[in-house]
N, C-alpha and C positions, 0 to 999 in steps of 0.2 A: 074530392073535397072532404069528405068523411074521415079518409084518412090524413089529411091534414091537420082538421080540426081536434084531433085523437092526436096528433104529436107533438101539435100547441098545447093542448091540456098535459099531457103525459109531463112535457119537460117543464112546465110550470109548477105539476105536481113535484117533481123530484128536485125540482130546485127550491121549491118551498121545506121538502122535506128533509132535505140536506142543509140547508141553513139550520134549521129547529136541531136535527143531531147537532150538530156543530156549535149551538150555542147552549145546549141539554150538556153536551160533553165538558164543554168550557166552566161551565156552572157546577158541575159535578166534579172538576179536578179540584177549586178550594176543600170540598169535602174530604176529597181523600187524602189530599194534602196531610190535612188537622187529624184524620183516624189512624196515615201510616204515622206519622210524627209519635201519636197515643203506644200505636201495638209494641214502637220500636222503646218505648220507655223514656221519651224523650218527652217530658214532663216531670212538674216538682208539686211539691205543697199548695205552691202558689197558683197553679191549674196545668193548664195549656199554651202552645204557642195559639195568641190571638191575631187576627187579619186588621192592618191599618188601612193600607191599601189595594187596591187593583187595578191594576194600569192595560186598556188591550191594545197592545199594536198591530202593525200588519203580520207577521208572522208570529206573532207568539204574544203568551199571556204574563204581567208580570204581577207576581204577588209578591207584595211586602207584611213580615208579623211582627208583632212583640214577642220575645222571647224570654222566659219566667226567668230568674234569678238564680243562676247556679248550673248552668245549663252554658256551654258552650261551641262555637259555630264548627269546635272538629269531629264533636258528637253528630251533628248533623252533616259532616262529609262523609264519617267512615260508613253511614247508613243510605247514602247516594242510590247505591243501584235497589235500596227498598224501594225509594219513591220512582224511580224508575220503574218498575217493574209492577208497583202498585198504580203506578197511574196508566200502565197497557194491559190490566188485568181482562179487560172486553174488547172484543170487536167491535168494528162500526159497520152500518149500512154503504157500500160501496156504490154512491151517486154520485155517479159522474154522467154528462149530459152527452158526453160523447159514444156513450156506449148505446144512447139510440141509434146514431149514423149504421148500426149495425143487425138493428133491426130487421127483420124478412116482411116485411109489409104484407105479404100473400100468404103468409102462416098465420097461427096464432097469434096474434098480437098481444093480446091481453095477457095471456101466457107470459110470454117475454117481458114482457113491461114489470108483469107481477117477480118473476124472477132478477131483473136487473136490481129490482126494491130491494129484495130478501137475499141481496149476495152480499154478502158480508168481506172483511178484509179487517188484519190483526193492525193493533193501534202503533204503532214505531214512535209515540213521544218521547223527545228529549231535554233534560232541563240542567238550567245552570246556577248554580247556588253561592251566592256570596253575603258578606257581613261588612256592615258598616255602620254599626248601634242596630241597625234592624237587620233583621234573613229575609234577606232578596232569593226568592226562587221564580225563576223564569222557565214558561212551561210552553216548547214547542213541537206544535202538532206535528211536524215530520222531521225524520234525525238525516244528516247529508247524505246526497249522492255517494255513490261509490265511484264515481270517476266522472272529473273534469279536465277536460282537454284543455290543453292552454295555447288559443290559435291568436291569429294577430289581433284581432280586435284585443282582449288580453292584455298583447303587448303594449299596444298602443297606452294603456294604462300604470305602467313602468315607467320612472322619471328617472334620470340621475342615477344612483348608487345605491336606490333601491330595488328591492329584490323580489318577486311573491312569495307568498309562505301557504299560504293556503285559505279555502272556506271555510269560517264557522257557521253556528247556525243562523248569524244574521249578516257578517260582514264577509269580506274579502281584505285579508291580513296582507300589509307590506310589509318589509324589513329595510332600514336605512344602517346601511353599515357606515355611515359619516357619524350617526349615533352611535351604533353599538357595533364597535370595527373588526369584533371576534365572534364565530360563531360553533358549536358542539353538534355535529350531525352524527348519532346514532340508532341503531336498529339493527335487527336480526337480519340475516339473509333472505331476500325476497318479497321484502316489504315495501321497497321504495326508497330505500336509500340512497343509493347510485342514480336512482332516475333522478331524485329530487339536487342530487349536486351537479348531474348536467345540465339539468333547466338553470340552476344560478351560474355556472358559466355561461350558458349560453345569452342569457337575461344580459347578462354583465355586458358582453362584447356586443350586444345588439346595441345598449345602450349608448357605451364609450369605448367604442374601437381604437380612438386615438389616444384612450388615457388610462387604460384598465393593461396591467402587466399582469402576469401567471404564473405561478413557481410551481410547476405540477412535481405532485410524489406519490406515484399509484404501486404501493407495495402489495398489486395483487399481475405484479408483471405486468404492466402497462395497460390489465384487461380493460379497465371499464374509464380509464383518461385518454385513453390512447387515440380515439380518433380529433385530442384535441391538440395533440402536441405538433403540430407541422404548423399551425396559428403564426404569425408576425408576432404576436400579443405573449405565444409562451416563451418565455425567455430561456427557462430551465426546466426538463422532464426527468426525472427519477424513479428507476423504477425497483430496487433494491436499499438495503437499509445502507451499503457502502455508499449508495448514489445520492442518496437521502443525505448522508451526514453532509456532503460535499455542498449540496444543496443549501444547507441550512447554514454552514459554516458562511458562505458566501455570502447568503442571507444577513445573517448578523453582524459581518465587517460593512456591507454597505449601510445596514442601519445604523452603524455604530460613524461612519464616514457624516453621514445625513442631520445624527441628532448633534455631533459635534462643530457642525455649520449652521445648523440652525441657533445652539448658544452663543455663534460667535456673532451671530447678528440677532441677537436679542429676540428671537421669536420661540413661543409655545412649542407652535408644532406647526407643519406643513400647511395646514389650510389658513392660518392665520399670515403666511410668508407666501400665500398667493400660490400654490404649485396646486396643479391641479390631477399630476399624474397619483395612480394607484397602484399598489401591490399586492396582489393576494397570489397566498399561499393555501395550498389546495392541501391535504395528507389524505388518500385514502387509506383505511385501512391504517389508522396510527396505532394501534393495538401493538403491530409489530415493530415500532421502533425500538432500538437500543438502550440504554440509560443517561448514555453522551446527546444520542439524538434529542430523548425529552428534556433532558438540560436547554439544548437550545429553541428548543419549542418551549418552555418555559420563559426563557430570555427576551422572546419576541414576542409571547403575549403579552409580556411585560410591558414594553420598554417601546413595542412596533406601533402602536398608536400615532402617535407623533413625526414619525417619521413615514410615514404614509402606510405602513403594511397593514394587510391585514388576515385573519387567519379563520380559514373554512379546517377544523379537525372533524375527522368520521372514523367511525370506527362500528364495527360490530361485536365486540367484543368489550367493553367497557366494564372497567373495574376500578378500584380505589390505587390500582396500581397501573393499569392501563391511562388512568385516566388523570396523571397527580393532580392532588387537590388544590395548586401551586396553578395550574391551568385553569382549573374547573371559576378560582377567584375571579382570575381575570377576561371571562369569557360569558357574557350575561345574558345574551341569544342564545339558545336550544333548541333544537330539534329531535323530539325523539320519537322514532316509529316504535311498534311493539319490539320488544325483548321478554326473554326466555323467565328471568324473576326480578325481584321484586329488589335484590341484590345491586343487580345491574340499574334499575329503573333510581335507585338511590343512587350509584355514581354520577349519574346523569343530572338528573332534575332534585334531587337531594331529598327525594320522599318516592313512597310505592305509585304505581298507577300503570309506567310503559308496556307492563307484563299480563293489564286486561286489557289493555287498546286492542279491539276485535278486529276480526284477523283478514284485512281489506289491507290490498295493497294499496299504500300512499295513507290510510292513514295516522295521523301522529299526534302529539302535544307538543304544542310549541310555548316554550317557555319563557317571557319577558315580563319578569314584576310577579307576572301572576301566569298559570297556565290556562292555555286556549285548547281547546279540540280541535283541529283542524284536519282539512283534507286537503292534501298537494296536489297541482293541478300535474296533470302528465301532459309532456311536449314529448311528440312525437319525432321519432328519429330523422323521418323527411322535413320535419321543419328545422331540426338542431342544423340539419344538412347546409341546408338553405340559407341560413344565419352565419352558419364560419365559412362555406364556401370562399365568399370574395376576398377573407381574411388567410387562403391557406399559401405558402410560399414555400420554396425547397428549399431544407436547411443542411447544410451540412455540420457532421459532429453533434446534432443537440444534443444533451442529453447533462450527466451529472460535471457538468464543464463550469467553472466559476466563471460568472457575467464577466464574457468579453471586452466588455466597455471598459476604457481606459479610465483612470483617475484623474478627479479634475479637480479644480481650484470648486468651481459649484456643482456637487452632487447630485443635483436636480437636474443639470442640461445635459439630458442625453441626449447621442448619438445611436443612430441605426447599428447594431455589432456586425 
């Protein structure tokens, strides 16, 4: 009974006492906010950034200021990791109520107790900073996981043509390529880049097995597409730049067949003429295309909209020449895991950052409008399994073969090849 009544009090004690940290610390980030803002020189004549508002939600805190006159919102970007870094300057007290279950009842107790109070643990806050006449900084008490599995419940949250992209610190990111029908996936080797373009096949054909077509081009020898090419769904598999051109060549007369039928019947593009089939084009590794190949990977970022394609490029190697800037227009979804500088991070996302994304595989910045931090979920290779299984069929010849399917009066009614 004694000791009962000792661990009713104990954890009432330490959930009182963790609350009070928890809102001592919340209270204490406006201040530091206003002193790093001070030490960084980010003030004028006219004083200080002053606080409007203060908004708490469930995971994180949001503070709005005025900011003095002459003073601009990329002074307060390139200074990011000071408030970072200035608002995890302390430890907290590590109360958590579970770590009584772990208690020796027959030992010291008080001992224990006093120690579960006095164990401390480093602060991981993360915040997100934006301008809209006032500096929004949003301050949250823990930065993401380092790994999300992405199992069926997950899925079941995938509609249609969209895709996952990843956790921020408050949501979970889709991508609708009906919106945005191109996408730029790069990163350094080992970061999650290959994981994260077989989760969007796989995503894909889970979704629309009967509408989702594949033009795979794995210019790393078929290593990391390869278990997707025997699919119904892949039409065409490439795994050299001669196999690639053939690939793309083929590519760009079917589109060119497609948009010419669709002007003859007065339609936009493909979803406005009712067709509900998809094309996407996969390139890993497009670093190593030729100058003919990005010709026509220019073509059909162009021009593939409309005619249903659509275009996943990666690369690990991105440059202003790997990557022509003739692409980069027409392709307004990004992904990009860490990279090596600040060079590369600029072919990408058109500014520095991919080259301090810390160094957890999956995570990245995803770039739409504005960049997101996110972490990709990883699908396990027994679920990828499981997903194309009932899609996999024996093909003969696949590979860098122009679309068998014959030419028809309508471009859109295929036949099985």
């Amino acid at each position: 009974m004694l000791f009962e009544l000792l661990s009713t009090a104990s954890m009432a004690g330490i959930a009182g006492t963790s609350f009070y940290f928890k809102n001592k610390n919340a209270a204490n980030d406006h201040e530091k906010i206003i002193k790093i803002a001070d030490y960084a020189g980010l003030k004028t004549k006219e004083g200080s950034i002053r606080i409007y508002r203060k908004t708490k939600h469930k995971n994180h805190t949001e503070y709005v200021y005025k900011v003095p006159l002459g003073l601009s919102f990329q002074q307060f970007k390139d200074v990011e990791q000071k408030f970072i870094d200035g608002l995890n300057n302390k430890s907290r007290p590590d109360l958590n109520l579970a770590n009584l279950k772990n208690i020796d009842w027959k030992g010291d107790v008080v001992k224990q107790l006093k120690d579960i109070i006095q164990n401390r643990v480093k602060l991981d806050k993360k915040i997100e900073m934006e301008f809209d006449g006032m500096l929004k900084i949003r301050v949250y008490e823990k930065g993401l996981e380092k790994l999300y599995l992405f199992d069926e419940k997950m899925l079941g949250k995938v509609r249609g043509w969209k895709v996952p992209i990843g956790f921020t610190y408050k949501d979970f990111i889709l991508h609708d390529f009906e919106e945005r029908p191109h996408m730029i996936v790069a990163g350094a080797t080992g970061f999650g880049k290959s994981e994260f373009v077989k989760l969007l096949i796989s995503v894909l054909v889970s979704n629309k097995p009967d509408q989702v077509r594949f033009h795979l081009i794995d210019l790393k020898g078929g290593a990391e597409l390869g278990p997707f090419r025997d699919m119904k769904q892949a039409i065409n598999f490439g795994r050299n730049v001669k196999e690639a051109k053939v690939v793309l060549e083929a590519i760009q007369e079917d589109m060119n067949n497609k948009l010419e039928y669709l002007f003859e019947k007065g339609f936009k593009d493909i979803k406005r003429a009712g067709q509900k089939e998809r094309d996407f084009i996969v390139i890993d590794e497009a670093a190593d295309l030729d100058d003919e190949c990005k010709e026509l990977v220019t073509d059909i970022s162009r021009r593939g909209r409309a005619a249903g394609y659509r275009l996943i490029y990666t690369t690990q190697y991105p440059t202003n020449e790997t990557l022509p800037s003739q692409v980069r227009a027409n392709i307004g979804a990004r992904v990009c895991f860490r990279l090596e500088t600040g060079a590369q991070s600029r072919a990408v996302l058109d500014e520095n950052g991919a080259e301090d994304i810390p160094e957890i595989e999956g995570r990245a910045i995803f770039r739409r409008v504005r960049n997101y931090i996110v972490q990709t979920p990883y699908m396990e290779e027994e679920m990828i399994n499981k997903i194309i299984k009932p899609h996999i069929i024996k093909k003969e010849g696949l590979g860098a073969t122009k679309d068998t399917r014959t030419p028809r009066a309508n471009p859109f009614e295929f036949k099985e090849s």
